[in-house]
N, C-alpha and C positions, 0 to 999 in steps of 0.2 A: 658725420651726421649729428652726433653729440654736441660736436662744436657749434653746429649752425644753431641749434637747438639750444643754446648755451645752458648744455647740462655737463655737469662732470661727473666721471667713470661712479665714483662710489654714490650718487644717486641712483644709478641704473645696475649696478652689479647686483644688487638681489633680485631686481626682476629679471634679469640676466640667468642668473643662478636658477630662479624657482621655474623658467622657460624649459630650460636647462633638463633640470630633475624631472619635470611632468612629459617631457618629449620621450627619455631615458623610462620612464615607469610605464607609458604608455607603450613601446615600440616594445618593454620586455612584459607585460601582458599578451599583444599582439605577437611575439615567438611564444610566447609559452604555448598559447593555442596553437598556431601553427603546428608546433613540433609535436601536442598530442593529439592533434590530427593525425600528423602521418602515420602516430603507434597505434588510433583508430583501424586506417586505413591497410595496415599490414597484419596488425597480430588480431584484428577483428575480433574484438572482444561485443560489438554490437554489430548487428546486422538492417539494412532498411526492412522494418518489418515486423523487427523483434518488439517485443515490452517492455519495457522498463524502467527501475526507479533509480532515480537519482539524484541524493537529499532530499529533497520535500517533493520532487517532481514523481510523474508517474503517466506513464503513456506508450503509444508506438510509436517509433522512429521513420520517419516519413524520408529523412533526406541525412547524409552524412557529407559534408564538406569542411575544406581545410581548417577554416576559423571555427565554425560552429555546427553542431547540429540541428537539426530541428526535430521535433517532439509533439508530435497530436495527442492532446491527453485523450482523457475520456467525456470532457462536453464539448469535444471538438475545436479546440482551440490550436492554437499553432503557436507552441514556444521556442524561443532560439536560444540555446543552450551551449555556452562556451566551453569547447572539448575540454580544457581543461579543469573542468567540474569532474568530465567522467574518469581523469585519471587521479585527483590527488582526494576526491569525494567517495563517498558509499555508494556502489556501484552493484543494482541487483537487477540481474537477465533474467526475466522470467521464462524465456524462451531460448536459450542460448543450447542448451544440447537435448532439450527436454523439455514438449507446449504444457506435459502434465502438469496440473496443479492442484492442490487439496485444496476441501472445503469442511472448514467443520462447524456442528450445527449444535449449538447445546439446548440442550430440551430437558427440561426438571416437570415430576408428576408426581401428584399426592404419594406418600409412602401406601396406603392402600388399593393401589394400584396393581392390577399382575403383571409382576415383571414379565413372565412369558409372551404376554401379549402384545406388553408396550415394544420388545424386542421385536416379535413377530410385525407387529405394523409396521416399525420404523424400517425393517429391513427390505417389505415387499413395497416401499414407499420409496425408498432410494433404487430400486429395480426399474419402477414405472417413469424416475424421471427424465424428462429430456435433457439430453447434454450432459448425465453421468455415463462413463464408461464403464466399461467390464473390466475392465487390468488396468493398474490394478483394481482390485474388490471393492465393493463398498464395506464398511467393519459400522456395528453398533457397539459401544461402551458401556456400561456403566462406570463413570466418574465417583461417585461417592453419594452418600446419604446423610443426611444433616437437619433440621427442627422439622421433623413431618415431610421431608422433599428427597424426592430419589430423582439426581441427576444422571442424565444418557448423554452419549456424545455421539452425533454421526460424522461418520467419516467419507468423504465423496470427493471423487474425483474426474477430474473434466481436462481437457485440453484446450477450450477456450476460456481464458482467464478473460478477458471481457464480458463474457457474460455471466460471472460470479452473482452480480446482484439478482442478476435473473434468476438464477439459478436455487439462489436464497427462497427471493419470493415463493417461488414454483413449492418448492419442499416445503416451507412453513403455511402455504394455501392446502397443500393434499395433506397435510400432517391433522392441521385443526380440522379439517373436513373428516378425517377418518376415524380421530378421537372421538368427536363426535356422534359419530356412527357406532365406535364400540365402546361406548360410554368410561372412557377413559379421562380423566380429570387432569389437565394441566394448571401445576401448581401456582399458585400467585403468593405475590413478596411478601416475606413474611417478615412484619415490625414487632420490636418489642416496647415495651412504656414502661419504665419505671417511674415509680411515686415515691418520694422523699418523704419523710414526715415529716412536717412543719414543727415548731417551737410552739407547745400552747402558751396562750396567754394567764399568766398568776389569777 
């Protein structure tokens, strides 16, 4: 065909060659998935069902097949996901032997504040919400103290990690709601201004 064509070999051996190479990189792409497919499929390190993140992605696994998986995030999208991300990538199960998941909630309130009471609210606040369990406990903190602000941390814990943000919402609506009621003062950012003196003029 060369001949008819009257081309000769060393015009066509690097297309030859680069045919060559992209067939060979393609086909060991195409096993690499493959093969961690099947260590998907045996040592089931993910489940259809489970959550999870992997590198920038994050969602539930809708489908497990040889080449790739697919991954319903969370605005309902469908990504397909080449197994071999979830073997040679950061690979986190949110649901692999355990749906628990924490939530923590930082809350800072004027130093003049009563500690007892900010504890007392935040505790009977993480009782009343929906989608915190009882086991484990929910725990309130104090984290530290610093220009006039005493930081608290809540601790809460839920088995549907999908609905985290709800979750959020819910406890920072009954939180300002209840401050409020027991006139409890939630701190606001506190800047500083420094003033240089200027150079007078002679």
């Amino acid at each position: 065909m060369a001949g008819a064509l009257n081309l000769d070999w060393s015009d066509i051996q690097w297309l030859v060659a680069a045919l060559t190479f992209g067939l060979a990189f393609g086909l060991q792409e195409i096993f690499a998935n493959f093969i961690s497919g099947l260590i998907l499929l045996f040592e089931r390190p993910i489940r259809v069902g489970d959550i999870v993140t992997v590198g920038t992605t994050s969602g539930r696994v809708s489908k497990v097949r040889l080449r790739a998986t697919v991954i319903r995030d969370f605005d309902k999208k469908e990504l397909l996901v080449p197994n071999k991300e979830f073997i040679t990538t950061r690979l986190i199960n949110w649901t692999l032997s355990d749906t628990v998941v924490r939530i923590k909630l930082p809350i800072a309130v004027t130093v003049d504040s009563d500690s007892k009471l900010v504890r007392q609210v935040l505790e009977e606040i993480a009782e009343q919400a929906e989608g915190v369990i009882e086991d484990p406990p929910s725990r309130v903190l104090c984290t530290g103290i610093e220009a006039g602000v005493v930081n608290f941390e809540i601790w809460l814990f839920t088995n549907d990690r999908t609905n985290r943000p709800g979750l959020k919402d819910q406890m920072y609506s009954l939180i300002r709601s209840r401050f409020e009621e027991e006139g409890i003062q939630i701190a606001k950012p506190q800047t500083e201004l420094f003033i240089h003196p200027g150079r007078r003029k002679p």
